[in-house]
C-alpha angles and dihedrals in degrees: 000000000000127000120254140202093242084054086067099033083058100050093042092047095226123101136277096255090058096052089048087059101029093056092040078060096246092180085186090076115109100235130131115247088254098059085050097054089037090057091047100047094055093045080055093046093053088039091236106196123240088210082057087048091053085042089051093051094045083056093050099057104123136162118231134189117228108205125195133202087205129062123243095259083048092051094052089044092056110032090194093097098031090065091057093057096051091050082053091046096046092043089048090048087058084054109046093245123138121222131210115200111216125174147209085020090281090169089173077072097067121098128224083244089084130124097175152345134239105197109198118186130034116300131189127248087263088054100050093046083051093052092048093056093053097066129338086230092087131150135185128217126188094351116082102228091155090114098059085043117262124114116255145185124215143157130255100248095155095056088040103048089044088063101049083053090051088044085062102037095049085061086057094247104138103166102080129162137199145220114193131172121242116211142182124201117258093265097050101243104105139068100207105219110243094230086183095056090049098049086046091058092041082057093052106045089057084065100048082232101109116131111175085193074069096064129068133178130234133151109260095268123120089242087052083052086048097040092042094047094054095043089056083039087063097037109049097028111181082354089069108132119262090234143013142205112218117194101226139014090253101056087046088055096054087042093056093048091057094041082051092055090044086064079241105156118228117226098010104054090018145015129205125200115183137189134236094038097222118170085265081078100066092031090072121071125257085039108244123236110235140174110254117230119190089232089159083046092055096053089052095054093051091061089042089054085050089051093057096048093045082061098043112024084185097058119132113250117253139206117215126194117188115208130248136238133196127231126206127211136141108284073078112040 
């Protein structure tokens, strides 16, 4: 009997997805060198074929949508999520698969061509059920959707937020605000929870330090950061907050503009610490500090996941949450 990719995953104890790339010498793939010459020394062992391996990827080509909550002007407005499709283009190009980018959820848009779905964004209950019933192969980015039983990749924003709390807090600055984006799915129906804005609070509330006078709501563009900021400016006078946490590269760009106009100094009056870490941040001056999220990284994983359920159509559903960095840069220190 020949030998199969799911005889070595087996006896290396990773996934398929990490034997197949692994064994096409992706040298983008986080494992250690030992999993790599583990992986090789049991397909060797099994004398597993090169000519099975060409044959496997042949198999495995497979044309997958790509749908985005966002249109294609918001995408390049928030790189947030641009950077995510490219992760799943470059990770689908190691595979053989082919993409199709299609965006504002416009499902009418999607061929009968199609393997599978990547669905990037935050979608309603009536969404998701529309997407399921497109194709089983589904995966979720940036929207948890593991407890109605499709695999998903997100981001750690409790753990995140929490530090850039305790960032503040360990340079003895206690009064700290926040800017955080509100947002609907594309068919109305749905408030998307601001899981940023709630862990902020949580933080906060540990520390007996939570002023919700401190916290205003925008829409994650960089006006809604400008608007927002001068509408805090005007509000709080001298009792504006020492430091803020502002939900997206974008907001803290247009907060440090109207800080800027209010002759406000950053970092010496206030300090302003953002999340996603996208190039906007460095392109403003002072450069913004920012949590670093592996968007490229999450796109990745949603075609990996793919990988794995293209090899084992039975396979449970998973959640994946990909951990967070700060980074530091002057609008902080």
């Amino acid at each position: 009997m020949a030998v199969t990719l799911k005889d070595i995953a087996n006896r290396a104890d990773v996934s398929l997805a990490t034997v197949s790339r692994v064994l096409n010498y992706d040298r983008t793939l986080s494992v250690s060198d030992q999993t790599r010459q583990r992986v090789f020394a049991i397909a060797a062992e099994l004398r597993y074929s090169k000519r099975k391996r060409r044959d496997v990827k042949t198999m495995m080509r497979k044309n997958i949508a790509v749908i985005q909550w966002y249109s294609k002007t918001q995408e390049h407005d928030d790189l947030y999520y641009l950077a995510i499709r490219k992760g799943i283009e470059h990770q689908a190009q190691v595979y053989g698969f082919t993409t199709t980018s299609i965006f504002q959820n416009k499902l009418d848009q999607v061929g009968d061509d199609i393997d599978a779905v990547i669905a990037v964004g935050k979608f309603s209950p009536t969404q998701v059920r529309q997407l399921s019933e497109l194709t089983p192969q589904l995966v979720f980015v940036d929207d948890d959707q593991f407890a109605q039983g499709f695999s998903s990749v997100v981001t750690d924003f409790t753990f995140a937020t929490s530090r850039v709390v305790d960032y503040f807090w360990r340079r003895g600055i206690q009064d700290i605000g926040m800017i955080y984006g509100q947002e609907w799915s594309t068919d109305q129906q749905v408030e998307i929870p601001n899981q940023r804005q709630q862990s902020f609070k949580q933080a906060l509330e540990r520390h007996h330090a939570y002023h919700p006078e401190y916290v205003l709501a925008g829409d994650y563009t960089s006006q809604s950061g400008y608007v927002t900021m001068k509408r805090a400016i005007a509000a709080l006078g001298p009792r504006l907050p020492h430091a803020f946490f502002v939900a997206n590269d974008p907001m803290a760009a247009g907060a440090l503009k109207a800080l800027q106009q209010a002759k406000i100094a950053v970092p010496g009056r206030a300090k302003l610490f953002s999340f996603n870490n996208t190039s906007l941040a460095e392109y403003v001056y002072p450069e913004i500090s920012s949590v670093n999220v592996e968007t490229e990284l999450m796109g990745k994983t949603a075609v990996d996941l793919l990988v794995s359920r293209f090899q084992d159509a039975h396979q449970a559903a998973q959640r994946i949450e990909l951990g967070t960095t700060l980074v530091e840069r002057e609008s902080t220190k």
